[in-house]
PDB file of N, CA, C and O in Angstrom:
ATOM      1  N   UNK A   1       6.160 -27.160   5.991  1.00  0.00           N
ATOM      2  CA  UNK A   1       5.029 -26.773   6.817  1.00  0.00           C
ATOM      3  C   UNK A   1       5.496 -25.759   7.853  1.00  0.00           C
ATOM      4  O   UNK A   1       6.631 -25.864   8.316  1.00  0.00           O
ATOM      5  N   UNK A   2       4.667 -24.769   8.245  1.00  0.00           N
ATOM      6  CA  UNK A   2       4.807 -23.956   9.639  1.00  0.00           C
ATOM      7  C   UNK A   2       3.329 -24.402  10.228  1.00  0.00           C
ATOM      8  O   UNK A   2       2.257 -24.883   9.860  1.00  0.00           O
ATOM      9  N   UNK A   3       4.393 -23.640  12.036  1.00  0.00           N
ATOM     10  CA  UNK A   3       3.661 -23.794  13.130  1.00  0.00           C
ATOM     11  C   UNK A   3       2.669 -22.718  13.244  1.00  0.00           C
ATOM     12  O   UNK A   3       3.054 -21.550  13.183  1.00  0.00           O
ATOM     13  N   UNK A   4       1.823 -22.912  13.354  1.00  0.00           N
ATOM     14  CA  UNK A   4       0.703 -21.677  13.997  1.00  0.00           C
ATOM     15  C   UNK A   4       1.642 -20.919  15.633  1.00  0.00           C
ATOM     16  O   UNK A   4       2.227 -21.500  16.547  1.00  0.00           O
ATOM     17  N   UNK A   5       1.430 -19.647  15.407  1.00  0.00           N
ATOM     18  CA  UNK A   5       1.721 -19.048  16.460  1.00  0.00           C
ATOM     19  C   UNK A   5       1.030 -19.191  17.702  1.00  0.00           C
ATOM     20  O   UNK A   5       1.646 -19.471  18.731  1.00  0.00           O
ATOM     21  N   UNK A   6      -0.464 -18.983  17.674  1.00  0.00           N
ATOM     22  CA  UNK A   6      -1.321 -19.437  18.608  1.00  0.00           C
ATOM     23  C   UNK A   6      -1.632 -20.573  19.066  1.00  0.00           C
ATOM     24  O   UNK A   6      -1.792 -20.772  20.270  1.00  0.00           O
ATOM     25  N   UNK A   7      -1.785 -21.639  17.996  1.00  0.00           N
ATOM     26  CA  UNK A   7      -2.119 -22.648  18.511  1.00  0.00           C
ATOM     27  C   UNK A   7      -1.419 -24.089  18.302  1.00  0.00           C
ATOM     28  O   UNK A   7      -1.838 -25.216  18.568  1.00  0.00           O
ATOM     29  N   UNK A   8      -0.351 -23.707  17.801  1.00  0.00           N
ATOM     30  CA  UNK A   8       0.310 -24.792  17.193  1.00  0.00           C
ATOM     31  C   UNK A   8       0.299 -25.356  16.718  1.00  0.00           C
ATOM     32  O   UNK A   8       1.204 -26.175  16.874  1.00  0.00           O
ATOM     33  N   UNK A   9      -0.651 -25.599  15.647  1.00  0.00           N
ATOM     34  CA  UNK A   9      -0.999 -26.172  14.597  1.00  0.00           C
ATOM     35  C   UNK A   9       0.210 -26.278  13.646  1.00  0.00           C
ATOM     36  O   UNK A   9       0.932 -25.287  13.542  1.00  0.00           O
ATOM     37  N   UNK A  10       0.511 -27.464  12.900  1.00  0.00           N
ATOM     38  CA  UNK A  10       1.995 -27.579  12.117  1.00  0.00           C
ATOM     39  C   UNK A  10       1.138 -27.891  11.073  1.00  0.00           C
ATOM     40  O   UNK A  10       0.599 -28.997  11.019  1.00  0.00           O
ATOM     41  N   UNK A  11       0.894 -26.741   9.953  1.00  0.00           N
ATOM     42  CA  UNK A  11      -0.327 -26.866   8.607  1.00  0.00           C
ATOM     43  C   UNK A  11       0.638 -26.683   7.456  1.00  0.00           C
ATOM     44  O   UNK A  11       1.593 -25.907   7.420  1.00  0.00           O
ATOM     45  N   UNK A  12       0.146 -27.707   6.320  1.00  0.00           N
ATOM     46  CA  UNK A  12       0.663 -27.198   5.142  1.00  0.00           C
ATOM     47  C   UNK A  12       0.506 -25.884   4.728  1.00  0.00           C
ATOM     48  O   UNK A  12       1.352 -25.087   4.324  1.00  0.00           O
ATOM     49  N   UNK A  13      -0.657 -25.769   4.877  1.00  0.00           N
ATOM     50  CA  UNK A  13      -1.197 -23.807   3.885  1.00  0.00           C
ATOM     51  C   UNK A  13      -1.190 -23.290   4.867  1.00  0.00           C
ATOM     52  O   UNK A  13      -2.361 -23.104   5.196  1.00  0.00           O
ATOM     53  N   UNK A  14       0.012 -22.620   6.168  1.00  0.00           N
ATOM     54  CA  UNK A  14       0.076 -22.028   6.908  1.00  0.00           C
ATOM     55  C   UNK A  14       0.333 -20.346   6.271  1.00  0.00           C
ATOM     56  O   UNK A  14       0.695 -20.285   5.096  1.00  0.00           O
ATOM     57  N   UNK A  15       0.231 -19.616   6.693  1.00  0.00           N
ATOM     58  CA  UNK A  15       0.399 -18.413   5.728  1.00  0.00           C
ATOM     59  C   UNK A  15       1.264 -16.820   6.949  1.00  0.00           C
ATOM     60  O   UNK A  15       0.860 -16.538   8.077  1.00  0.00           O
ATOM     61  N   UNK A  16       1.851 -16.465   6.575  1.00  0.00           N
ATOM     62  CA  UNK A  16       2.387 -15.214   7.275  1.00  0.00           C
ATOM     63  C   UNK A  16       2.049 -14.243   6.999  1.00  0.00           C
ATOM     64  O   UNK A  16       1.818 -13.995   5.816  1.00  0.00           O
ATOM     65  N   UNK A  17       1.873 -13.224   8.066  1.00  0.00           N
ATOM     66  CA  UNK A  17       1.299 -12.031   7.855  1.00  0.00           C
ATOM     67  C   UNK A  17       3.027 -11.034   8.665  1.00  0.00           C
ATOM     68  O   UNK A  17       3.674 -11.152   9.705  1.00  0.00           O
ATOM     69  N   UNK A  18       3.115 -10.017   7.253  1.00  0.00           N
ATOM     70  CA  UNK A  18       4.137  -8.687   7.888  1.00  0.00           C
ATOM     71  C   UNK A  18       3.344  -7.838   8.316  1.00  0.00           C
ATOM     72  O   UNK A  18       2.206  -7.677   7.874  1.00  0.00           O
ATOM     73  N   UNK A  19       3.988  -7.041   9.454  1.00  0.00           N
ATOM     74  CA  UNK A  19       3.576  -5.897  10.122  1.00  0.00           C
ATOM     75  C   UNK A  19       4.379  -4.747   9.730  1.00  0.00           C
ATOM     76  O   UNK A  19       5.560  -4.897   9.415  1.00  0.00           O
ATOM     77  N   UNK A  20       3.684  -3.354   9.731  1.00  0.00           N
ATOM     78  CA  UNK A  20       4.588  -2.297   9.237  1.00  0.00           C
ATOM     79  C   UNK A  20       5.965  -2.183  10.077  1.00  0.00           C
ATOM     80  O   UNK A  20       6.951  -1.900   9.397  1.00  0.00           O
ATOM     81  N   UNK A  21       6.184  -2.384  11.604  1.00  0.00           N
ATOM     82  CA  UNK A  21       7.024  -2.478  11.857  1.00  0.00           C
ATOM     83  C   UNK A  21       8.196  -3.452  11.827  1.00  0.00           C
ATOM     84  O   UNK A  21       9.247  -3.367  12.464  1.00  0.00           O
ATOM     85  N   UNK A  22       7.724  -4.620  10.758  1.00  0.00           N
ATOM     86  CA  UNK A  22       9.032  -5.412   9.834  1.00  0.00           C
ATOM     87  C   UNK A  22       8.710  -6.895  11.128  1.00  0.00           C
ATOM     88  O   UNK A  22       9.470  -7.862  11.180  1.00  0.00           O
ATOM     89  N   UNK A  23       7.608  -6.761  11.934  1.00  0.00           N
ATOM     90  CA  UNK A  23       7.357  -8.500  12.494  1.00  0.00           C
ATOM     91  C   UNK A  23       6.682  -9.008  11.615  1.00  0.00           C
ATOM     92  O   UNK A  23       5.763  -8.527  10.953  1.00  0.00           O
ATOM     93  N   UNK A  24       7.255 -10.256  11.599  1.00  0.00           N
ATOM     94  CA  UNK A  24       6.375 -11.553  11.035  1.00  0.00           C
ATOM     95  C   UNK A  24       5.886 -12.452  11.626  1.00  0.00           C
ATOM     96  O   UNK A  24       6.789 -13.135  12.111  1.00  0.00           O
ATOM     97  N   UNK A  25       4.340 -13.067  11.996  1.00  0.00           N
ATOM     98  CA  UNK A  25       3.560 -13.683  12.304  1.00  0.00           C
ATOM     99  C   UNK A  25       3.124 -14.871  11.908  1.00  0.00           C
ATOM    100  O   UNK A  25       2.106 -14.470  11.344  1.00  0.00           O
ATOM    101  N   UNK A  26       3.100 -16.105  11.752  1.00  0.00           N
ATOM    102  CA  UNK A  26       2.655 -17.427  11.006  1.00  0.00           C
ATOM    103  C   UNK A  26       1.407 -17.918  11.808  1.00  0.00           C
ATOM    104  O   UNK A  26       1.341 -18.371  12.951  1.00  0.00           O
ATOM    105  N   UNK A  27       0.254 -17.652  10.699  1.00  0.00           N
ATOM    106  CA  UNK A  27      -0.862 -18.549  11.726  1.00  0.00           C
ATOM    107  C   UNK A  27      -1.279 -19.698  10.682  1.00  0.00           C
ATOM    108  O   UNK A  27      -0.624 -19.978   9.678  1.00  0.00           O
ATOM    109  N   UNK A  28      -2.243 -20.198  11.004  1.00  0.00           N
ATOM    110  CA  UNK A  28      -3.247 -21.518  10.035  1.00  0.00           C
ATOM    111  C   UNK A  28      -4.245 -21.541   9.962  1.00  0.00           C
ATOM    112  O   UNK A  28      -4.915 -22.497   9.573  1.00  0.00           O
ATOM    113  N   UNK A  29      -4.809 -20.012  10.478  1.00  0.00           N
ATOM    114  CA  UNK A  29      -6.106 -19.489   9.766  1.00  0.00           C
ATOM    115  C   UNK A  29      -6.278 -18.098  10.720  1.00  0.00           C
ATOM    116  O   UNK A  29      -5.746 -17.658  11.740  1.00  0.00           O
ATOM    117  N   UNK A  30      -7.560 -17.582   9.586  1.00  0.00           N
ATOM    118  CA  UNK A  30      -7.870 -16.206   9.804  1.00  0.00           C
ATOM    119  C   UNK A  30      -8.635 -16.074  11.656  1.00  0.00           C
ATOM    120  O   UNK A  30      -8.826 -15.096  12.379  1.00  0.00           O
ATOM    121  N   UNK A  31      -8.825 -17.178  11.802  1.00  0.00           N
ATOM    122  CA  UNK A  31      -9.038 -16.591  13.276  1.00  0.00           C
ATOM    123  C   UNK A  31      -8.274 -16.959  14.436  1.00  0.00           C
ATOM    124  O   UNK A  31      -8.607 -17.108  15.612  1.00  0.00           O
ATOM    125  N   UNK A  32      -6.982 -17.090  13.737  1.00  0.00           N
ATOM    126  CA  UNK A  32      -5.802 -17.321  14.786  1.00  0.00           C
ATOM    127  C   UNK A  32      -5.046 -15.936  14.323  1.00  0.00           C
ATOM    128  O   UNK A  32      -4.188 -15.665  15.163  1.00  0.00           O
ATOM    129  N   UNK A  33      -5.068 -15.442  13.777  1.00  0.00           N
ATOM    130  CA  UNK A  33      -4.547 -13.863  13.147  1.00  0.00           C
ATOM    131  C   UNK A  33      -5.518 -13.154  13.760  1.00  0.00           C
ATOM    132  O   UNK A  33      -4.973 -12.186  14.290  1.00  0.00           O
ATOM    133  N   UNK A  34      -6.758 -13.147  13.967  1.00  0.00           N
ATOM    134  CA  UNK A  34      -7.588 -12.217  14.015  1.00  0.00           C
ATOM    135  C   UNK A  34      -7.134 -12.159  15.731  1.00  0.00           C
ATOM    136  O   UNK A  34      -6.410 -11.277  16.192  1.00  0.00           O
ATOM    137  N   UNK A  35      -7.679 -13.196  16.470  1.00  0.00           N
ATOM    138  CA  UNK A  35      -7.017 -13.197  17.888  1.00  0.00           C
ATOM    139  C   UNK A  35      -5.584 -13.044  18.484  1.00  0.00           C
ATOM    140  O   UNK A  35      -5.312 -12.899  19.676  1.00  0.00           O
ATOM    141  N   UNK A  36      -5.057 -13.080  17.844  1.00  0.00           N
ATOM    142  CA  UNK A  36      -3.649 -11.905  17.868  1.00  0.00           C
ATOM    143  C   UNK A  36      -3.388 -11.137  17.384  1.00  0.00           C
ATOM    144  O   UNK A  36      -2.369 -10.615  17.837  1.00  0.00           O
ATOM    145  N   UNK A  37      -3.891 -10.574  16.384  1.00  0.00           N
ATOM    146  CA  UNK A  37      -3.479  -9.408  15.962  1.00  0.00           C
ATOM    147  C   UNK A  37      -4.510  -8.360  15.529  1.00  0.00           C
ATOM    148  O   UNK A  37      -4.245  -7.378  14.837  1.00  0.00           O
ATOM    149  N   UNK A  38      -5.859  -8.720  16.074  1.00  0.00           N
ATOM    150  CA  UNK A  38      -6.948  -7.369  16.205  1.00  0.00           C
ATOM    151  C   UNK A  38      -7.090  -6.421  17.172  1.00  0.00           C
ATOM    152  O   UNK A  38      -6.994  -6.811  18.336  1.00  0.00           O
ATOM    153  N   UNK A  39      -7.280  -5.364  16.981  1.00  0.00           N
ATOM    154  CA  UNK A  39      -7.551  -4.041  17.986  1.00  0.00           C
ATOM    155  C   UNK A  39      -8.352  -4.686  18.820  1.00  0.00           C
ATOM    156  O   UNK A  39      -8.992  -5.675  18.463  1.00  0.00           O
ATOM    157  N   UNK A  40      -8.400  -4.174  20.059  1.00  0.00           N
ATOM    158  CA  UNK A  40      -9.776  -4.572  21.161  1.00  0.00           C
ATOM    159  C   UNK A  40     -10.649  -3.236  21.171  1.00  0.00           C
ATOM    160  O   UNK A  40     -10.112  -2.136  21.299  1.00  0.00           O
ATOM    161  N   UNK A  41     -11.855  -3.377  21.047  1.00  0.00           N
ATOM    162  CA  UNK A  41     -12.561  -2.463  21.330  1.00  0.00           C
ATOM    163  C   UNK A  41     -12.316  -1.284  22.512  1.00  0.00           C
ATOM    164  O   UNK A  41     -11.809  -1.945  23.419  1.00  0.00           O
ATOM    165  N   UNK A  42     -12.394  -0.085  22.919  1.00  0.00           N
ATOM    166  CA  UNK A  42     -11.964   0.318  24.059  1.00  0.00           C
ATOM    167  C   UNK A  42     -13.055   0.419  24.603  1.00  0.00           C
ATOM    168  O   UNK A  42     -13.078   0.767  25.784  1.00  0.00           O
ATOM    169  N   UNK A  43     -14.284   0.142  23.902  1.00  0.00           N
ATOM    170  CA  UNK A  43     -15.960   0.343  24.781  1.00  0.00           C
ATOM    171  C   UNK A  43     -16.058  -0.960  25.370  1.00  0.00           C
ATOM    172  O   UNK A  43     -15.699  -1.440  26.446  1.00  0.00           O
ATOM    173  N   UNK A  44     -16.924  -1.597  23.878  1.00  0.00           N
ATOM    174  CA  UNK A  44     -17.629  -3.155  24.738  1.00  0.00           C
ATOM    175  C   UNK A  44     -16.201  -4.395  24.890  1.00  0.00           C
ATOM    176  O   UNK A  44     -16.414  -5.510  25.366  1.00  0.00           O
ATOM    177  N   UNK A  45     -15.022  -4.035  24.486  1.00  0.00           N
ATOM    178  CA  UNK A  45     -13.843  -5.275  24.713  1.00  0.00           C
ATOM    179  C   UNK A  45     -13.551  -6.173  24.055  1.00  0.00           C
ATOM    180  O   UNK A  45     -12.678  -6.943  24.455  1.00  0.00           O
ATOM    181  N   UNK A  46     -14.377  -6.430  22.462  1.00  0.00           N
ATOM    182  CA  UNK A  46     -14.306  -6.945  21.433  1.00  0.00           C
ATOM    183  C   UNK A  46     -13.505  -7.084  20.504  1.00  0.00           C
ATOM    184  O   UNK A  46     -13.174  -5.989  20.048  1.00  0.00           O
ATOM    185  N   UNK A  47     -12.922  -8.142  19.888  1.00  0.00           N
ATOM    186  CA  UNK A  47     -12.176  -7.819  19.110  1.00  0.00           C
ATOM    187  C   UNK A  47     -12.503  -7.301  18.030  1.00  0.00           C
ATOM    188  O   UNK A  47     -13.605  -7.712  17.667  1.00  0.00           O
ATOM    189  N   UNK A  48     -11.768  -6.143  16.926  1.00  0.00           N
ATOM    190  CA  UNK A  48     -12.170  -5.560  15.420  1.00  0.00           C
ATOM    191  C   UNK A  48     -11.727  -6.174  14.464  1.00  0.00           C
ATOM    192  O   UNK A  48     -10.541  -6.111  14.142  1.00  0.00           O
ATOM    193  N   UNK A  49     -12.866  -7.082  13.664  1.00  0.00           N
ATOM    194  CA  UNK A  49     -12.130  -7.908  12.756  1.00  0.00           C
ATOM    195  C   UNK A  49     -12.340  -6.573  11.144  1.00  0.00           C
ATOM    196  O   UNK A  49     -11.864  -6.577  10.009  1.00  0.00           O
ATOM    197  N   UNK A  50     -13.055  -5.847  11.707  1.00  0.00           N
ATOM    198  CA  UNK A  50     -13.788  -5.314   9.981  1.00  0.00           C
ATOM    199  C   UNK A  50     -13.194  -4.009  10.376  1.00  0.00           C
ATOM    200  O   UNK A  50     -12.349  -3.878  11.261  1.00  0.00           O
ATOM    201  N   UNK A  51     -13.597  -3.251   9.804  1.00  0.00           N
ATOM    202  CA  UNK A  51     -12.845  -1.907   9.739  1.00  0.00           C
ATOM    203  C   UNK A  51     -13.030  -1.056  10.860  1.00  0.00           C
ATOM    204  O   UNK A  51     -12.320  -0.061  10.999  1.00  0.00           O
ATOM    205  N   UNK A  52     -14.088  -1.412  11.827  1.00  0.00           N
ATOM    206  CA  UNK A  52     -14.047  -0.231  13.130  1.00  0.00           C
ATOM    207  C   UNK A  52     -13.724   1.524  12.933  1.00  0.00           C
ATOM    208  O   UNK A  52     -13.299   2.035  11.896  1.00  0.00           O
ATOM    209  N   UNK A  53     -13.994   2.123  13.989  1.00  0.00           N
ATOM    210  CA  UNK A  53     -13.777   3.326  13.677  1.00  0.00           C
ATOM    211  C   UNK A  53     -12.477   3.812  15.140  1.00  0.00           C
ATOM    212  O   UNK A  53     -12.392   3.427  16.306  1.00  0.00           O
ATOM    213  N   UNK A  54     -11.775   4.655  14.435  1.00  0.00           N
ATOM    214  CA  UNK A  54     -10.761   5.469  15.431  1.00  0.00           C
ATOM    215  C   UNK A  54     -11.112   6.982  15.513  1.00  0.00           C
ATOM    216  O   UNK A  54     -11.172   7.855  14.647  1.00  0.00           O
ATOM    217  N   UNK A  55     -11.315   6.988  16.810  1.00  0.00           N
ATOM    218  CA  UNK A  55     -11.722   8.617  17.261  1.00  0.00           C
ATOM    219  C   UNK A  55     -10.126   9.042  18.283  1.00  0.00           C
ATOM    220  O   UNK A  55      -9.477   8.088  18.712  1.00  0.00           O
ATOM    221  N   UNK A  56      -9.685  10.347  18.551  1.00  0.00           N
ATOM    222  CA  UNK A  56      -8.436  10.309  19.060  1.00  0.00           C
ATOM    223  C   UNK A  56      -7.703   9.209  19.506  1.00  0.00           C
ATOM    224  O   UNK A  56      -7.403   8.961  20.674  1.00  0.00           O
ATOM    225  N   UNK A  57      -7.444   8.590  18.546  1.00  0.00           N
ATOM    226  CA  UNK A  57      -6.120   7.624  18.778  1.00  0.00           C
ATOM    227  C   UNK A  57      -6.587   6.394  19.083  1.00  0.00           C
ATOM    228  O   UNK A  57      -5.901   5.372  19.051  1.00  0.00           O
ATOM    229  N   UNK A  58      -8.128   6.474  19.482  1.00  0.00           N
ATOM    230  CA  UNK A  58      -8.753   5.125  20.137  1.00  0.00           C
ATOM    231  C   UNK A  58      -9.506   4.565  19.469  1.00  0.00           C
ATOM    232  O   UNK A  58     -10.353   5.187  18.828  1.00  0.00           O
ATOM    233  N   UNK A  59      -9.411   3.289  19.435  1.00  0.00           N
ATOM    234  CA  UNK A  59     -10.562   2.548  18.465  1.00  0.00           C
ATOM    235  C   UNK A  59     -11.288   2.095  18.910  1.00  0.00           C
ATOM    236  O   UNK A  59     -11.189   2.112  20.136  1.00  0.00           O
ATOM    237  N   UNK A  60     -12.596   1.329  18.299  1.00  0.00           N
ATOM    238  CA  UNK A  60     -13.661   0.996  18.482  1.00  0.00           C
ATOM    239  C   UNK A  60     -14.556   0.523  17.319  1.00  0.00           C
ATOM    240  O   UNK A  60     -14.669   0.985  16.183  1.00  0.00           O
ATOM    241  N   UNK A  61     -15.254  -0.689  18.006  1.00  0.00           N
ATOM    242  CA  UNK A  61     -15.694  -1.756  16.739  1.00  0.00           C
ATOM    243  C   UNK A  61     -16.527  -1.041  15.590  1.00  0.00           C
ATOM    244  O   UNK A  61     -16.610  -1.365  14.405  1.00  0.00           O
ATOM    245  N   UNK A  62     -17.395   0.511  16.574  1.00  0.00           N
ATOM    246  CA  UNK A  62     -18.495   1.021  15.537  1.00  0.00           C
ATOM    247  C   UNK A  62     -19.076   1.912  16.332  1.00  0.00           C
ATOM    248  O   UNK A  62     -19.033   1.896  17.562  1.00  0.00           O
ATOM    249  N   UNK A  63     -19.884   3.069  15.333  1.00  0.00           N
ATOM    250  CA  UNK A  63     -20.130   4.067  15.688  1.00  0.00           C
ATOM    251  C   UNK A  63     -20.822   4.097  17.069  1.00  0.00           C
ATOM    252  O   UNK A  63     -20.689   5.056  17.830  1.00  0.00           O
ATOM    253  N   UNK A  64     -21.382   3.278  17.290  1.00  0.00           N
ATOM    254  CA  UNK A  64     -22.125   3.324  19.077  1.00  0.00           C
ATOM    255  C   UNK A  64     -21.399   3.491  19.356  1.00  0.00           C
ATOM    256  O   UNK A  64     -21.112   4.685  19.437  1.00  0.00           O
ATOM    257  N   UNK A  65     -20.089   2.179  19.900  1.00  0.00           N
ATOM    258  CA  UNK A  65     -19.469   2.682  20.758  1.00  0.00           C
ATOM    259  C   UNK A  65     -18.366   3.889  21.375  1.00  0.00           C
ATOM    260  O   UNK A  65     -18.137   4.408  22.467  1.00  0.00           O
ATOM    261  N   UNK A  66     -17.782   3.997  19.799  1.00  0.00           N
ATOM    262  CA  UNK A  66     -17.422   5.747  19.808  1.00  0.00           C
ATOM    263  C   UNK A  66     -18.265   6.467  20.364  1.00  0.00           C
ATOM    264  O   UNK A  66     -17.985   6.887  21.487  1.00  0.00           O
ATOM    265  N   UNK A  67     -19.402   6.789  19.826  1.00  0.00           N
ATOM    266  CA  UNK A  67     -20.258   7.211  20.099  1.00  0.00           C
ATOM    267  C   UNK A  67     -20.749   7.250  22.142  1.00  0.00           C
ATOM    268  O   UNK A  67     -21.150   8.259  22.722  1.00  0.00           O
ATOM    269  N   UNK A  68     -20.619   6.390  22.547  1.00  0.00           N
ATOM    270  CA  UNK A  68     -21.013   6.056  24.046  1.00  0.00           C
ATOM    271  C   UNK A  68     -19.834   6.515  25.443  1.00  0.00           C
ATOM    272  O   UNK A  68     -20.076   6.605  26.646  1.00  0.00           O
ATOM    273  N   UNK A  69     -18.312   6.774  24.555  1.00  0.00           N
ATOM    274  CA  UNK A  69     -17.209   7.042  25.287  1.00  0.00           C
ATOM    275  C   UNK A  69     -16.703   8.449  24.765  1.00  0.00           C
ATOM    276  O   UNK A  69     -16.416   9.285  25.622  1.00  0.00           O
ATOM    277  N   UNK A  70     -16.541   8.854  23.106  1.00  0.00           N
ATOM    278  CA  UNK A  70     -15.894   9.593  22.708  1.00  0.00           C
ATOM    279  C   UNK A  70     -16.808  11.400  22.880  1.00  0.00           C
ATOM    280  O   UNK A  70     -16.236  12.344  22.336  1.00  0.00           O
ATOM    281  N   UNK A  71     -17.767  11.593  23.418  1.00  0.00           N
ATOM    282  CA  UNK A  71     -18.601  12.635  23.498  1.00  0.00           C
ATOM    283  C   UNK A  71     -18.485  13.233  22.044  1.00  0.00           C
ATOM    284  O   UNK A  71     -18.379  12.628  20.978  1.00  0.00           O
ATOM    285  N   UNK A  72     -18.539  14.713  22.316  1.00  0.00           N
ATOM    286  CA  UNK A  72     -18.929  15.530  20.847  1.00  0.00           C
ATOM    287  C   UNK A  72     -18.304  14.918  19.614  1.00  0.00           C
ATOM    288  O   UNK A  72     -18.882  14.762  18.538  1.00  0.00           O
ATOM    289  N   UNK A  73     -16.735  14.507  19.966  1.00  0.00           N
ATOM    290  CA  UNK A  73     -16.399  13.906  18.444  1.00  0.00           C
ATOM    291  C   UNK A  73     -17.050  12.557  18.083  1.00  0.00           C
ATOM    292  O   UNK A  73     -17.416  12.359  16.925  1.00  0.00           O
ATOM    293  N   UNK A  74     -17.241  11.391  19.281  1.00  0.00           N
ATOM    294  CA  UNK A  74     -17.463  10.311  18.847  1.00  0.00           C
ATOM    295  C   UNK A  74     -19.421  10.465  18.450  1.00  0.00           C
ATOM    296  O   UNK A  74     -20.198   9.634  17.980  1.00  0.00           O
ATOM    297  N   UNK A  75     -19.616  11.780  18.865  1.00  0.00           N
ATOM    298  CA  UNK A  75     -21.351  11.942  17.733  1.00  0.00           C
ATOM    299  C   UNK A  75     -21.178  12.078  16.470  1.00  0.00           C
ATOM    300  O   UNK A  75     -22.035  11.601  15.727  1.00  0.00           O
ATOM    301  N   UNK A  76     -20.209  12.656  15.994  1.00  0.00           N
ATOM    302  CA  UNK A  76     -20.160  12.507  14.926  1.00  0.00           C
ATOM    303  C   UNK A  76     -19.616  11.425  14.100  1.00  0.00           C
ATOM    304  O   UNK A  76     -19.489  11.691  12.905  1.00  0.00           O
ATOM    305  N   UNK A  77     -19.214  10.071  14.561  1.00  0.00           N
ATOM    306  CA  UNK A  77     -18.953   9.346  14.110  1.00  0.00           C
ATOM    307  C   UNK A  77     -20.172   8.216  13.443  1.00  0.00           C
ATOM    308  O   UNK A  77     -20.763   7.574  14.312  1.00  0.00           O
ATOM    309  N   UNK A  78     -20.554   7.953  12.093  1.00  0.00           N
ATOM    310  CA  UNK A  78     -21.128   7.183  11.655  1.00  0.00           C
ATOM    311  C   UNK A  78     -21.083   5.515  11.095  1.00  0.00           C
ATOM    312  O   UNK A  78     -20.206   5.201  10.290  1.00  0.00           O
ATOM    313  N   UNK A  79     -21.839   4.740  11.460  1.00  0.00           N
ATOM    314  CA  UNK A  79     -21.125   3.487  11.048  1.00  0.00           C
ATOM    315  C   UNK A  79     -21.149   3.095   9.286  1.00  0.00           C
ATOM    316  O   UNK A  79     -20.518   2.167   8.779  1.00  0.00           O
ATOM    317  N   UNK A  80     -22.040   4.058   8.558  1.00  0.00           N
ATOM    318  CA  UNK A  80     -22.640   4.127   7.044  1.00  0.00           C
ATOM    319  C   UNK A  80     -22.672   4.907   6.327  1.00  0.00           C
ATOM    320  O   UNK A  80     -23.776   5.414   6.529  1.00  0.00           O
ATOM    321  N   UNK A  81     -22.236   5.407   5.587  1.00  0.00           N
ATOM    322  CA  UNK A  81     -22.372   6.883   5.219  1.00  0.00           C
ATOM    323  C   UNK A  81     -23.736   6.825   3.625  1.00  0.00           C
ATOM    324  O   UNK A  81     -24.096   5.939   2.850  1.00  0.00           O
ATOM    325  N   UNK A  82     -24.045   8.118   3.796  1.00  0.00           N
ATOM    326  CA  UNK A  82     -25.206   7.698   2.317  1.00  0.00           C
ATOM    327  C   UNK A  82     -26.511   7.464   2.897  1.00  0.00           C
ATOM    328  O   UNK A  82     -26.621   7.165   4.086  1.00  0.00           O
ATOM    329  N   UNK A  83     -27.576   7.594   2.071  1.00  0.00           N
ATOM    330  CA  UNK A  83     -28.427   7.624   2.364  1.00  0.00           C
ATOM    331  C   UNK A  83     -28.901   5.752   2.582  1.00  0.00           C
ATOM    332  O   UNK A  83     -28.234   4.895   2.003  1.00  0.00           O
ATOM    333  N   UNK A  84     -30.125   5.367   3.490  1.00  0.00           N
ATOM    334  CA  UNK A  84     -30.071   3.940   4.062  1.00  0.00           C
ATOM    335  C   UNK A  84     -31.195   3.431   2.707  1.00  0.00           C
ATOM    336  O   UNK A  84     -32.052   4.000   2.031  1.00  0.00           O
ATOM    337  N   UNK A  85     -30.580   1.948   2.793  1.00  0.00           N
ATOM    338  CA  UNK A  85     -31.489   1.035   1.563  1.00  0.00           C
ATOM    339  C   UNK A  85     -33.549   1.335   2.152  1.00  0.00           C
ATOM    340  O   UNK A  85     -34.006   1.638   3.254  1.00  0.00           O
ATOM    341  N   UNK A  86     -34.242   1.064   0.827  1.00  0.00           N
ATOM    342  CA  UNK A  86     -35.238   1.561   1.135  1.00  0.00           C
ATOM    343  C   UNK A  86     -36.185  -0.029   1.819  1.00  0.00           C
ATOM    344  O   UNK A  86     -37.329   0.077   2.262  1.00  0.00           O
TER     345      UNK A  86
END
């Protein structure tokens, strides 16, 4: 068994996650990974569990909030691309 990093949980199906820079992480579920190891929004302060968008270097959960900090580039940022369901 491993320990959860966050919360200490000592779980059989504990699972590790590598990072490109060669750390390894052990949690006992996806929202003990997600709370350590998700981007924070730089608008509303949220964590990014889904794909978010990065405008110079900075991320953000979705096109608003790019959109609300990043001026001319973050207008052009969309959260959908394609035309919308009818």
């Amino acid at each position: 068994m491993a320990t959860c990093e966050v919360c200490g949980n000592d779980y059989w199906m504990a699972f590790e996650v590598r990072t490109v820079s060669g750390d390894t992480h052990t949690f006992d579920s996806f929202e003990c990974a997600i709370h350590r190891m998700a981007p924070i929004c730089e608008h509303c302060q949220i964590k990014i569990a889904g794909h978010g968008v990065e405008v110079n270097g900075r991320f953000f959960c979705s096109g608003h909030c790019a959109r609300a900090v990043e001026g001319a580039q973050g207008a052009e940022i969309r959260d959908a691309v394609g035309v919308r369901p009818a």
